[in-house]
Structure formats: C-alpha cells, structure tokens
MIDO-173397 format. One line per field, with one value per residue (C-alpha): residue number from 1; residue in one letter; chain; x, y, z. Coordinates in Angstrom, 3 decimals. Layout:
! MIDO-173397
num: c(NUM / ...)
residuo: c(a / ...)
cadena: c(A / ...)
px: c(X / ...)
py: c(Y / ...)
pz: c(Z / ...)
! end
This chain:
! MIDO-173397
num: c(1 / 2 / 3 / 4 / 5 / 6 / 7 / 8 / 9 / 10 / 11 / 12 / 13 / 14 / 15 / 16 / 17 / 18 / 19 / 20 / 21 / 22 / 23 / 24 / 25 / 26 / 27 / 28 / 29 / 30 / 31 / 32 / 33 / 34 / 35 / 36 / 37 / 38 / 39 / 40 / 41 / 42 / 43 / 44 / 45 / 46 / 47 / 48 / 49 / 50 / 51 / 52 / 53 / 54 / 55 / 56 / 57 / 58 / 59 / 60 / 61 / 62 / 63 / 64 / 65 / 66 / 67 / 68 / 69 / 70 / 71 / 72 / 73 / 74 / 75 / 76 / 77 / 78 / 79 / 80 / 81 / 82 / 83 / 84 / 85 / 86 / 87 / 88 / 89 / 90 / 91 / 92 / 93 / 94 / 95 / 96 / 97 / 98 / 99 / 100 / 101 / 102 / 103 / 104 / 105 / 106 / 107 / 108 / 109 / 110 / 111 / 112 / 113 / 114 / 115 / 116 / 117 / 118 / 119 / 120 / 121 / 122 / 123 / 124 / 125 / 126 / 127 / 128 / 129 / 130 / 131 / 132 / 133 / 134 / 135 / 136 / 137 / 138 / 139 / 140 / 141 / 142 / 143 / 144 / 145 / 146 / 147 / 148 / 149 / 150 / 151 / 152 / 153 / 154 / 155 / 156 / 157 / 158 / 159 / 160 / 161 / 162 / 163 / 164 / 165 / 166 / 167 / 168 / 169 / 170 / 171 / 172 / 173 / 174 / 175 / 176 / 177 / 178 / 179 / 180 / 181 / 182 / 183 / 184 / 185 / 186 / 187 / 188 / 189 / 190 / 191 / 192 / 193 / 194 / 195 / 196 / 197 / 198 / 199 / 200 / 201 / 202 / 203 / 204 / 205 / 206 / 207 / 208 / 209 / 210 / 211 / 212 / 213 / 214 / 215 / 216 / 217 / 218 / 219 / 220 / 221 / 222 / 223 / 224 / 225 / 226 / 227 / 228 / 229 / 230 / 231 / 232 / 233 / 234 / 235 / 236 / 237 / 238 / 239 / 240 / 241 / 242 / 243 / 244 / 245 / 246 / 247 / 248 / 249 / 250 / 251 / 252 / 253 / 254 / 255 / 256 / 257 / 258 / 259 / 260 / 261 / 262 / 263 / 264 / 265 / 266 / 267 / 268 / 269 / 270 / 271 / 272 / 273 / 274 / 275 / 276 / 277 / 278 / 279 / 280 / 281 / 282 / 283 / 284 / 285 / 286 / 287 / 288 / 289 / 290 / 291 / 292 / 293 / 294 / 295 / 296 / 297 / 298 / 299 / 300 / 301 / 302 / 303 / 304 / 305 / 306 / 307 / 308 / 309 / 310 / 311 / 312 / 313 / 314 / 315 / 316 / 317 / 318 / 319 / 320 / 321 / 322 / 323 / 324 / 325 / 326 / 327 / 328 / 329 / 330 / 331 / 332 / 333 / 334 / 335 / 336 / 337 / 338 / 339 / 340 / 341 / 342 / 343 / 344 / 345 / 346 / 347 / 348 / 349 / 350 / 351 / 352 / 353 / 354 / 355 / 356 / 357 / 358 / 359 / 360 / 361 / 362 / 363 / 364 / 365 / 366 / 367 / 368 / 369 / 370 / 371 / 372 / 373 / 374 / 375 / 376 / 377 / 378 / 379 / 380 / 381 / 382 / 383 / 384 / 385 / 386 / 387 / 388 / 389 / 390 / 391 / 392 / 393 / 394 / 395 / 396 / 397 / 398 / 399 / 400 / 401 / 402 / 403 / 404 / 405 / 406 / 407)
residuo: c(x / x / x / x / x / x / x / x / x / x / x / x / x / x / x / x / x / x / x / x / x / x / x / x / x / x / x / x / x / x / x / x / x / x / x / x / x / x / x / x / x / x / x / x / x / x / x / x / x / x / x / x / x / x / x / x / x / x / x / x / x / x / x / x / x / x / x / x / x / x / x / x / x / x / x / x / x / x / x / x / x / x / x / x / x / x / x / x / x / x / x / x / x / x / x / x / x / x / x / x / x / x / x / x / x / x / x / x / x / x / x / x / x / x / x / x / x / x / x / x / x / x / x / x / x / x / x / x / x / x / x / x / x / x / x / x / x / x / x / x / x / x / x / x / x / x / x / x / x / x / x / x / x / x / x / x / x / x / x / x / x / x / x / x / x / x / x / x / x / x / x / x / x / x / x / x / x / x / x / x / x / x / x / x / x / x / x / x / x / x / x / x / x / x / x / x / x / x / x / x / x / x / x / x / x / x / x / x / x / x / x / x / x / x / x / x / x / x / x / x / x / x / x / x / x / x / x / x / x / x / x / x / x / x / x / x / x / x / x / x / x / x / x / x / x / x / x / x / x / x / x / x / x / x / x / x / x / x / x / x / x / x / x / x / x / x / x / x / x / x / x / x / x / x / x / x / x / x / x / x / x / x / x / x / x / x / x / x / x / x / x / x / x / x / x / x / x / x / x / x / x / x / x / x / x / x / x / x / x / x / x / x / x / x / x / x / x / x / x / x / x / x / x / x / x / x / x / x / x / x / x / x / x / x / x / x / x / x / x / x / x / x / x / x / x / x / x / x / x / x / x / x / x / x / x / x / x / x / x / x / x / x / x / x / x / x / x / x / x / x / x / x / x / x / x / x / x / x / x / x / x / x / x / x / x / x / x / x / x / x / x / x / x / x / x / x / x / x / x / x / x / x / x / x / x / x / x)
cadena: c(A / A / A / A / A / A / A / A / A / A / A / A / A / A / A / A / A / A / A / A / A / A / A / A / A / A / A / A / A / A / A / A / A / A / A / A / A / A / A / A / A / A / A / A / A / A / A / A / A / A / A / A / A / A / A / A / A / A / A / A / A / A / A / A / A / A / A / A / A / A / A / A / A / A / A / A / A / A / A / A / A / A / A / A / A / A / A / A / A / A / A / A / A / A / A / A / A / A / A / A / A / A / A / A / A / A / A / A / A / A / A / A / A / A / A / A / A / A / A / A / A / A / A / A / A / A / A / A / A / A / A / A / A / A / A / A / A / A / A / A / A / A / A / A / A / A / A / A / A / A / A / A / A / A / A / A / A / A / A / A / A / A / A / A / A / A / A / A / A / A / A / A / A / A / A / A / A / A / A / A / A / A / A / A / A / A / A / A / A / A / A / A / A / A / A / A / A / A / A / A / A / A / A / A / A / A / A / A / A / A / A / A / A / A / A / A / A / A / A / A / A / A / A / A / A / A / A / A / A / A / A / A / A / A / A / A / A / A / A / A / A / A / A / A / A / A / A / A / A / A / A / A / A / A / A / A / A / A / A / A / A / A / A / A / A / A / A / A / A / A / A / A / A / A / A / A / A / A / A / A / A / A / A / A / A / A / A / A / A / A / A / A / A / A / A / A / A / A / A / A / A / A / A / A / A / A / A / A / A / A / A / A / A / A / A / A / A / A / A / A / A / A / A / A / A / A / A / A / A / A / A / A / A / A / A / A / A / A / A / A / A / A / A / A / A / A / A / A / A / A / A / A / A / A / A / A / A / A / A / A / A / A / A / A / A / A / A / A / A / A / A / A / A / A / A / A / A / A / A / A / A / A / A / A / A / A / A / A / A / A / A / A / A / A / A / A / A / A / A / A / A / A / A / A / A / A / A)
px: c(25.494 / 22.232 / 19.241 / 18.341 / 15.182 / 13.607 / 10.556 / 9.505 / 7.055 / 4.470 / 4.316 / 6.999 / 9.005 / 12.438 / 14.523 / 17.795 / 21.458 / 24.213 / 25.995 / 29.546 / 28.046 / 28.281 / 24.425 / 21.368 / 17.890 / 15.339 / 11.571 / 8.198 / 5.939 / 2.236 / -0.046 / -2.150 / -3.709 / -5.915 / -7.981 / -8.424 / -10.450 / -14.430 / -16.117 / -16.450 / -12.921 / -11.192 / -8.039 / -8.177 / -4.416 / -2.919 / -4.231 / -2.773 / 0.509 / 0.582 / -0.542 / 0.970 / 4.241 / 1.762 / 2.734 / 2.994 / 2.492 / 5.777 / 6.807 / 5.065 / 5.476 / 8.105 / 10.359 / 8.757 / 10.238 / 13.964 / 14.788 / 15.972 / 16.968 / 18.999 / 21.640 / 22.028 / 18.992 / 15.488 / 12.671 / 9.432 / 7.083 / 4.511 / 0.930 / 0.205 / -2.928 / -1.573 / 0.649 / 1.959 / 5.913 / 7.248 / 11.218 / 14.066 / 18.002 / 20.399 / 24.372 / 24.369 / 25.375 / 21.460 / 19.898 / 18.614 / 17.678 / 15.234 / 14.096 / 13.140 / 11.486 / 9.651 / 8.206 / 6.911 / 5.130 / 3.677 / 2.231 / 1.835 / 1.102 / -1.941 / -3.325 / -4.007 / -7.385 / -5.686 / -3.025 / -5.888 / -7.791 / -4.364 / -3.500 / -6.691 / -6.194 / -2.555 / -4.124 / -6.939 / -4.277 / -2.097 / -5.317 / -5.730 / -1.673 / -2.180 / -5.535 / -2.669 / -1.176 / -3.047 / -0.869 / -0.614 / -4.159 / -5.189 / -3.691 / -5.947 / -8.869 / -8.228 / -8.015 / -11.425 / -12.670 / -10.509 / -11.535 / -14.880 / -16.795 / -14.100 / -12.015 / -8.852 / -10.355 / -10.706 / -7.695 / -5.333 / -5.578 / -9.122 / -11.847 / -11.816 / -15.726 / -14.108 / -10.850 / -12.849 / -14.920 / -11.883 / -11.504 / -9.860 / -12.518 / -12.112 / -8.415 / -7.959 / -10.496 / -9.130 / -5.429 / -7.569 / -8.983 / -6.213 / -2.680 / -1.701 / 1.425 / 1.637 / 0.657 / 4.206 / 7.826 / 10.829 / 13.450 / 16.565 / 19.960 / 23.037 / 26.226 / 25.263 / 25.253 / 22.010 / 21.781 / 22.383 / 19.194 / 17.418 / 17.717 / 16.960 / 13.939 / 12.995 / 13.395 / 11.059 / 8.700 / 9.072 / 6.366 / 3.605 / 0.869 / 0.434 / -2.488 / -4.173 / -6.004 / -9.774 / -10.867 / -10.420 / -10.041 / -12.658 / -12.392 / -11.727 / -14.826 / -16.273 / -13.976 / -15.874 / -13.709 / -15.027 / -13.863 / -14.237 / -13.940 / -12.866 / -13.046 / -10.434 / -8.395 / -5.618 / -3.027 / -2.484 / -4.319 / -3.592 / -4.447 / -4.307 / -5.312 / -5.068 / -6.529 / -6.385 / -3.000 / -1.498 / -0.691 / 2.282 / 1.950 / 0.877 / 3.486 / 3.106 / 4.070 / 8.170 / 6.663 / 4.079 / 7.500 / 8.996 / 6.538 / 5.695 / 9.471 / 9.189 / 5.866 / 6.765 / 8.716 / 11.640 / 14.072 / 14.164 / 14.244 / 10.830 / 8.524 / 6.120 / 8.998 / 10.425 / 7.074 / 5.527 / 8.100 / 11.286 / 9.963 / 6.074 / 6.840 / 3.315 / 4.411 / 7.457 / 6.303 / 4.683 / 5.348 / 3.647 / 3.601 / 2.239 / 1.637 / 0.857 / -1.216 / -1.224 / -4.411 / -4.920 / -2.629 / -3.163 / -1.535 / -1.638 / -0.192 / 0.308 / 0.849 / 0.172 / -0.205 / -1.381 / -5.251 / -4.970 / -2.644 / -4.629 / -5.975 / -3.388 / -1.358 / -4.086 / -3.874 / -0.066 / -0.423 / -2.595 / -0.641 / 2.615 / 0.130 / -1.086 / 2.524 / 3.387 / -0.372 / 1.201 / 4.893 / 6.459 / 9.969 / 12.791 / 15.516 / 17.883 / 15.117 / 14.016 / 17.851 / 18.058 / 14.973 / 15.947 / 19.499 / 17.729 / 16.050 / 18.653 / 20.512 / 17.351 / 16.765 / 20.729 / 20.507 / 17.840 / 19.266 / 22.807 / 20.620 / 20.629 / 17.211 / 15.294 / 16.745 / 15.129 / 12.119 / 11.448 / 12.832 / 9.411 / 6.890 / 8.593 / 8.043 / 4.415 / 3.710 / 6.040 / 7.111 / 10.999 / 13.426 / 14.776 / 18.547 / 19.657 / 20.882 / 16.960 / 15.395 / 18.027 / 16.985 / 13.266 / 13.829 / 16.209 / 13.586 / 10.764 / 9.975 / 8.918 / 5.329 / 4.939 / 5.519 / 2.939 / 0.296 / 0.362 / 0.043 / -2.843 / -4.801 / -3.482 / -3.224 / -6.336 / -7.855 / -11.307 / -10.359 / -9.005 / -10.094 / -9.608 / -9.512 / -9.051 / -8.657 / -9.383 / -9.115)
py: c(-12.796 / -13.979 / -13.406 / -15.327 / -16.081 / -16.839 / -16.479 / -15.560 / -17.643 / -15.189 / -15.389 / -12.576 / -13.074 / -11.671 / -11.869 / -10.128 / -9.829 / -8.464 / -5.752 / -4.129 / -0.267 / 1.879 / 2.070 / 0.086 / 0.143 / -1.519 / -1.922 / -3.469 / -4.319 / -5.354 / -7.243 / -4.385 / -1.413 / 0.464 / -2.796 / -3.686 / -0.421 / -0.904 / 2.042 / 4.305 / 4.000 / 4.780 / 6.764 / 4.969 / 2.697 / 5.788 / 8.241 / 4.972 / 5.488 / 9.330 / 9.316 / 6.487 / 8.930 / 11.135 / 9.967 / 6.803 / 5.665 / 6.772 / 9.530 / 12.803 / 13.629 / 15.786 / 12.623 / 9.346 / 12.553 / 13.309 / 9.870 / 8.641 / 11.933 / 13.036 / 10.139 / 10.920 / 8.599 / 8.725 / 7.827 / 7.644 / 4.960 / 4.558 / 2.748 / 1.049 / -1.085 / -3.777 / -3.341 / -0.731 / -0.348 / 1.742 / 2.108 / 3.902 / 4.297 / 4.616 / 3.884 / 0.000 / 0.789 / 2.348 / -1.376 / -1.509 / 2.167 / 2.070 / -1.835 / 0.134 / 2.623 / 0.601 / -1.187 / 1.953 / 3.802 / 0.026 / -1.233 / 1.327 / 4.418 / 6.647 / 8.496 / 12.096 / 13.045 / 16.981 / 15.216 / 13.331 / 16.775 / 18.606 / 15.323 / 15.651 / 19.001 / 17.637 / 14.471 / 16.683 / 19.639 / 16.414 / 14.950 / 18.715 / 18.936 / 15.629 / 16.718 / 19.516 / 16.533 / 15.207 / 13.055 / 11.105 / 11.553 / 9.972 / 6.544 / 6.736 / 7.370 / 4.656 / 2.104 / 3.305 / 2.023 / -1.507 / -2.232 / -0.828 / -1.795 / -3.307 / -1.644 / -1.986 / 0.470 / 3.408 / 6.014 / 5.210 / 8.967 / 8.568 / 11.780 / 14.876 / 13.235 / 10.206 / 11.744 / 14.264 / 10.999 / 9.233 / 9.116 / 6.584 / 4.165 / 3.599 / 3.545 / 1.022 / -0.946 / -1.131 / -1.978 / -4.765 / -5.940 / -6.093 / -5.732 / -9.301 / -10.898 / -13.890 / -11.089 / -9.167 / -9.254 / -6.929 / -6.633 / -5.895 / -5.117 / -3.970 / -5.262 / -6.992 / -9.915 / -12.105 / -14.040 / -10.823 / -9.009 / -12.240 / -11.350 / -7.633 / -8.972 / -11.110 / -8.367 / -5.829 / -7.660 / -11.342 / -10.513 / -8.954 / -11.296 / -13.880 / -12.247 / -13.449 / -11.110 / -10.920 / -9.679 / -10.911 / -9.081 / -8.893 / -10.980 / -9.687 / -8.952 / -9.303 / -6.805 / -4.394 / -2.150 / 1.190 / 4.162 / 7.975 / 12.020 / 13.853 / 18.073 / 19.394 / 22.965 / 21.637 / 22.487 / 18.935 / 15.984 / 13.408 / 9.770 / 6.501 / 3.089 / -0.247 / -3.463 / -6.207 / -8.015 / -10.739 / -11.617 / -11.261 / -15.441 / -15.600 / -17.933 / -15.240 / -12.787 / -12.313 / -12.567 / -9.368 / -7.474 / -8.117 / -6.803 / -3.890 / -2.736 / -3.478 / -1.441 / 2.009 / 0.770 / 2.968 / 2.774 / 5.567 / 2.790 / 1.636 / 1.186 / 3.790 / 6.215 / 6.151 / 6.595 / 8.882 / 11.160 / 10.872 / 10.001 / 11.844 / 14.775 / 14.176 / 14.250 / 14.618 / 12.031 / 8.291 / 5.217 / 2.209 / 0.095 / -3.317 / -3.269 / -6.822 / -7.235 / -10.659 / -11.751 / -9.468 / -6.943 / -3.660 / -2.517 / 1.269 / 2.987 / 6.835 / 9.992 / 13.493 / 16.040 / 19.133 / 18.198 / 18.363 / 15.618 / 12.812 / 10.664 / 10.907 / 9.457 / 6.671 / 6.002 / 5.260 / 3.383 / 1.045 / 0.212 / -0.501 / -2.441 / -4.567 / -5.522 / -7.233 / -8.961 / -9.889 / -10.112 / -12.399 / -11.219 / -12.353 / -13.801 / -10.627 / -8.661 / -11.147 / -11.163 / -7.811 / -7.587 / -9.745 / -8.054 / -4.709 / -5.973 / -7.890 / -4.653 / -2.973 / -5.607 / -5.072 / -1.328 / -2.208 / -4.342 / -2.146 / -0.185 / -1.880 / 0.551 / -1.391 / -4.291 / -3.482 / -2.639 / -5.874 / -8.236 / -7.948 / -8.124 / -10.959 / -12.526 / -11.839 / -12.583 / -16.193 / -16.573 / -16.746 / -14.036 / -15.224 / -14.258 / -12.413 / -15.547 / -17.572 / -13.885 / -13.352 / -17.570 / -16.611 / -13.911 / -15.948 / -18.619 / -16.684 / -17.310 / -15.372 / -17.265 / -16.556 / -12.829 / -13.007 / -14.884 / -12.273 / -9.693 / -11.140 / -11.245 / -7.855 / -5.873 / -6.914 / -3.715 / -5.014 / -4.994 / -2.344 / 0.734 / 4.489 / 7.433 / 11.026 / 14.566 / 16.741 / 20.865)
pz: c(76.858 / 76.713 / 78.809 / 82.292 / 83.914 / 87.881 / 88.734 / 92.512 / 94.529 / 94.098 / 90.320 / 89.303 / 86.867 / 86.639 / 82.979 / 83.318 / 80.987 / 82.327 / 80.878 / 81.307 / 81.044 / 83.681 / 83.334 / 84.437 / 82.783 / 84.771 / 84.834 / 85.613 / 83.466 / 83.978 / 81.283 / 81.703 / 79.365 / 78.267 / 76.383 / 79.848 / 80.584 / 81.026 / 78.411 / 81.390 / 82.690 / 79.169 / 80.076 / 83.962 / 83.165 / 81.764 / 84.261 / 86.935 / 85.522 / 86.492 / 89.807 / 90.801 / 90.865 / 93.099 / 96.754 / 98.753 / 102.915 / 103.411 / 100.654 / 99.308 / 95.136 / 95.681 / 97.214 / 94.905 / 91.673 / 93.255 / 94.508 / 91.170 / 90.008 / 93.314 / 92.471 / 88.202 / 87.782 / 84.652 / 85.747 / 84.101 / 82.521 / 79.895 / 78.733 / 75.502 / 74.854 / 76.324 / 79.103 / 81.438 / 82.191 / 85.094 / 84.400 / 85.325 / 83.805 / 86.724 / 87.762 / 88.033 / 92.339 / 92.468 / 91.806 / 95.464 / 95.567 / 92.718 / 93.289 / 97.128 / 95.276 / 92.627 / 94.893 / 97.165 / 94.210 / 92.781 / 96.199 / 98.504 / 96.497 / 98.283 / 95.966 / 97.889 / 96.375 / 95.618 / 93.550 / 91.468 / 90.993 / 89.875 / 87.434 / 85.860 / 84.582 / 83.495 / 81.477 / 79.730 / 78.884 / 77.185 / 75.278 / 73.799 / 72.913 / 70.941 / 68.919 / 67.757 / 66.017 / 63.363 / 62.335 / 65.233 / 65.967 / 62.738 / 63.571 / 66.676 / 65.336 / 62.579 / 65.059 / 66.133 / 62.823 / 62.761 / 66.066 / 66.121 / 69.161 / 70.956 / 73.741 / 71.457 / 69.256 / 72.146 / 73.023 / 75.665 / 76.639 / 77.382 / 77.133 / 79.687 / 80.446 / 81.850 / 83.161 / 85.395 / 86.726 / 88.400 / 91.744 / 94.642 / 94.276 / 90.747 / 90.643 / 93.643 / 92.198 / 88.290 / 90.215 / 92.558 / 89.504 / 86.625 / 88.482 / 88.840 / 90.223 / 87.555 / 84.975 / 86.459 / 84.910 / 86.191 / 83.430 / 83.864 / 81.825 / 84.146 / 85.617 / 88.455 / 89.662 / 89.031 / 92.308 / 93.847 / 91.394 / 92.748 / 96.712 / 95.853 / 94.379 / 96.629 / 99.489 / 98.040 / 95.591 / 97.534 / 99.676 / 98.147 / 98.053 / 94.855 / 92.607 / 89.521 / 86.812 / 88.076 / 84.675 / 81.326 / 78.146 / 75.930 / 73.033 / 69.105 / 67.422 / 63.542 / 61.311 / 58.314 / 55.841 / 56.292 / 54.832 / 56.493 / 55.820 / 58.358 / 57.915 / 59.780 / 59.933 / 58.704 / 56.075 / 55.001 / 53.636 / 56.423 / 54.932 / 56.858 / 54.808 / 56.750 / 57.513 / 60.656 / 60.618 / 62.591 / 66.461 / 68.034 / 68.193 / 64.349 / 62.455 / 59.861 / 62.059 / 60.953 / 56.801 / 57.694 / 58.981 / 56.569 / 54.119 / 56.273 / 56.100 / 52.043 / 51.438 / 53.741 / 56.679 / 58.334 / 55.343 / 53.217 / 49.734 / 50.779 / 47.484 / 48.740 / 49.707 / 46.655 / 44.776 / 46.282 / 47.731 / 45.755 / 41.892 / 42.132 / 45.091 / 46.203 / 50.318 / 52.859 / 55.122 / 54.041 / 56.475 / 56.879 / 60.526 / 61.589 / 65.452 / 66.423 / 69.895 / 71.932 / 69.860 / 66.218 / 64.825 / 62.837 / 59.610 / 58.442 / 55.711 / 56.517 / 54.446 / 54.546 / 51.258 / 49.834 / 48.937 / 45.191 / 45.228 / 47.438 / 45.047 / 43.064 / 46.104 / 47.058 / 43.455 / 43.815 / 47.326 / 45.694 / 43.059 / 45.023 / 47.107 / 43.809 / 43.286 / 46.235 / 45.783 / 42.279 / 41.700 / 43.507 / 45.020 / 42.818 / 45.455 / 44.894 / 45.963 / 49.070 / 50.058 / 50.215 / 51.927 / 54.793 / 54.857 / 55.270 / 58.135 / 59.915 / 60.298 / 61.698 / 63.932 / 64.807 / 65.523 / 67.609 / 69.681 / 70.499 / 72.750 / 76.225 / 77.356 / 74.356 / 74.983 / 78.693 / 77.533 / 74.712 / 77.071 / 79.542 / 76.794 / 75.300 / 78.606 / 79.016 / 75.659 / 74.849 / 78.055 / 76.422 / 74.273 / 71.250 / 70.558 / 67.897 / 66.100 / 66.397 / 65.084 / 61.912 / 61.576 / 61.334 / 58.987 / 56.921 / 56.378 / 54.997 / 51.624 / 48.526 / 48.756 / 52.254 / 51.254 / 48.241 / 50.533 / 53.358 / 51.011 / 49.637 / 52.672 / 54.336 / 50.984 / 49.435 / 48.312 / 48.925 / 52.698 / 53.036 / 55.731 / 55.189 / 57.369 / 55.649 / 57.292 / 55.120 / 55.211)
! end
C-alpha cells in the first residue's frame, strides 16, 4: 500500500497509507525551526512546542495532557532545525478525537503568562541536563563552527538569556510570522478510510485561514575549516571531525549515505568500527552521520577515548578517510554496501510511527514519497566513481573541521 495525497483549499496538505494495525500514528508538521529563529529568539520554536501543550480558549494543561492519554493514547512532539512536528499514537477509532484536539492546541492555544514563567524554568533545567552530555553536546557545538554565523549553526535549545526573555508578544508574533498553511502537512498511517481522514480534515483544519511564510530563511553562508580545544571536566576525550555535505535535493545525496554508512554508520562492520574499536581498542563508541537540510548538509565523525589515545585515533580516522579518497570500491564491496543498506532502509520502514513521521518531511521537502522499490532503485544505481568523487570533496582532509573536549 502506497501513500495518498489531497491537499485542502487552504494550502494543507494531507499524505496518508492505510494500515491494518490496531494503531494510528498521526501528526502535523510545520516547515518551521529553529533556523527560522532571529539571534534574539534562539530557543523561541522549541520553547513554542512546549507551551503550546500549556492551555487553549477552551481547555486548561491539565485537559490539552489527559485527552490523548485518557483513551490509551502518546502524545508529544518535537523541533529540529527545520521543522516542528506535533504527533500522537492512538487506537485507529480516536482519529476524530485527536484531529479535534490537534487543532485546539495548534490554533487556539492561549498561552497563560504563569504557564510561560513555570516552562521557562523547565526549558533552562533541560539545557543544563544536556551540557551533562558531552557527547551530544559536542555535535552541537560543531555545527556552531560549520555553520558559523548563520542561524543553522545556533542550538535548538536556545540560552537561559533568551529563554527568560520570551513572553506572549514574541511567541504570537514568531507563530504570525513563520506558521504557514502552504508550509503545513498532516501525516497519517492508520486504518481508516481516506475520504473519511479527508472530511475529518476538512472539519477541523478546513477552515483556518490560508497563510503563507512572512519570513524567509536566511541563506547559507561562506564555509572555513576550523579546528577547536575545548577544556572540559570530563573523563573522556570527546572528538567530532566533519565538513559541509549535501542537500536533501543534492543528486549526490543517496552516494553520501551510502558512504556515511561505509565510513562509521550504524553497522557494527563499519571501517572505522572495526579500526578503531575492535582491531586498536582505542574507544567504545565511534559513529559517523550525514544530516542533510533542505539547502546544505553536515557530516561528522564522532568518538570518545581515554586522552592518551586521541591522536592516535585521529591518526586512524584519517586514514580510513584516505581510502575511500583513494581506493575505489571493488563491486563485491559496493554490493555489499548497497545490500547493507537496503536492509537498513527496510528496518526502517517496518515501523508505521517512522513511516508517520518521514512521510511529512518528504512532503515539505519534494513534495512526493518515494516507495521502497524507487529508494532500493537509487541505491542500486550508485556507482563506485560516484562513491570515490563524494569522498573526495567531503573527506578531503584539507577541509576538514574539528572540535575536541578535552579533560
């Protein structure tokens, strides 16, 4: 079963595939995030997506959190750099309950001014639970150097400075400014019927008023390899070496996956698993990512070890990196390269809430959703050169950015 598409007069689009589970997953998700954010409103979308639970015209905290819940339901939602979901798992009977809801908490949330005082104190206590994770930190603060000077460089948790600025005024007017109709796409994967999902739609969302974005993102700047120490108290060496990548809309896009999932992606063969960790011991966790955005992308290889052994283990990482710059993939080794990733892209897939979830941003991004059949096709088609020529411009040493905290 394949995914299916309307798109209401206002500019919302629905994309929904029906499913014989018991269970629904549905969301919303707006073209909207924290690269959106004007320097003084960093943290504003994420801070959004919290109170936005807070109370609406109609319903106090207390009755937005249980309505879901009260009938077996999960709702919750999150923020990225680029878009905002609000999304809930429920018995496939519930469709109209949380559509009712959804549309409540998205258009006529009120914002009580002592529910934005007590969320502030929530958002700053879960900026200073994340600086307790270096690790995760780290990739943060690398994209500060990638993307410096540009908004996609700045935290989507924002800084206690800017979180304890926010008031009414600024939240209405970020939603005013960036929550757009045409910019809106409610995804859906359930068992019901889709001229029915349409009506349901078209009852709660059919008559909010058609909106376009007001503000546009600020472009992609000029990119310089940097390299920076951090001192922290921690036990580990944490280590993050990267560069700019591709778009989500970059032809080259599938071949940098690809190579990602070769290099240090998920699998625990990965060259940099198995030569750093398994033949040299140098560090429990290494994993490389590529996280494409709608205009640039961002590669990053990650490890963490005991400070006698880092350059031993950049030492290592380059190498593996000079390889793939160098050797081009015999086809045994491209075959079972693509196989590897097939399967991912298989697991993947089985779950119905990720299915959910992709489904939307492959809407606001290409406007379609490829099968499984047209992704394995893109995969299968990469060739050995196309590997060896991304490589070459992602891998090259010589463009390479570094971020180190050290103890």
């Amino acid at each position: 079963m394949s995914f299916i598409t309307h798109t209401l007069s206002n500019g919302i689009r629905i994309v929904h595939k029906n499913s014989d589970s018991l269970l629904a997953h549905c969301g919303l998700t707006i073209n909207t995030g924290s690269r959106d954010e004007q320097a003084n409103e960093q943290g504003l979308a994420h801070f959004i997506e919290h109170i936005i639970f807070k109370g609406t015209n109609k319903r106090k905290t207390h009755h937005v959190l249980s309505r879901m819940e009260n009938v077996g339901g999960d709702l919750n939602a999150y923020t990225t750099k680029e878009d905002t979901c609000i999304h809930a798992s429920f018995m496939n009977k519930f469709y109209p309950r949380f559509f009712e809801l959804l549309s409540d908490i998205l258009f006529n949330s009120s914002f009580p001014e002592k529910e934005i005082e007590k969320e502030k104190d929530i958002v700053i206590d879960e900026i200073n639970s994340y600086k307790d994770s270096p690790d995760e930190q780290i990739i943060d603060d690398f994209d500060e150097i990638i993307f410096s000077g540009n908004p996609l460089g700045r935290n989507i948790l924002g800084t206690p400075g800017n979180i304890k600025s926010f008031d009414r005024r600024k939240i209405a007017a970020f939603i005013e400014d960036n929550y757009a109709t045409d910019q809106m796409v409610i995804c859906s994967v359930g068992n019901i019927n889709f001229n029915r999902l349409i009506r349901l739609c078209e009852k709660f969302f059919g008559n909010v008023e058609y909106k376009v974005k007001k503000r546009q993102r600020e472009s992609i700047n000029g990119y310089i390899p940097a390299s920076k120490l951090i001192k922290r108290k921690n036990h580990q060496v944490h280590c993050v070496i990267g560069n700019r990548a591709y778009s989500a809309v970059s032809e080259k896009k599938t071949a940098m996956v690809l190579l990602n999932n070769i290099l240090a992606g998920p699998v625990l063969n990965s060259r940099l698993n198995m030569m750093l960790r398994e033949k040299h011991g140098l560090c429990y966790s290494v994993e490389s990512n590529y996280q494409p955005y709608s205009d640039t992308g961002v590669f990053t290889v990650y490890f963490g070890t005991d400070k006698n052994y880092l350059d031993k283990a950049i030492e290592l990482t380059y190498k593996e990196m000079n390889k793939l710059r160098n050797i081009t993939l015999g086809s045994l080794q491209l075959h079972r390269a693509k196989q590897q990733l097939t399967g991912q892209v298989a697991i993947a897939l089985e779950s119905n809430f990720n299915e959910m979830l992709s489904s939307g941003k492959s809407i606001l991004l290409y406007n379609k959703i490829d099968t499984i059949e047209e992704i394995n096709n893109k995969i299968d088609k990469v060739t050995s050169g196309e590997i060896i020529d991304v490589a070459n411009t992602v891998l090259n040493i010589e463009e390479l950015s570094m971020l180190v905290y050290k103890p």
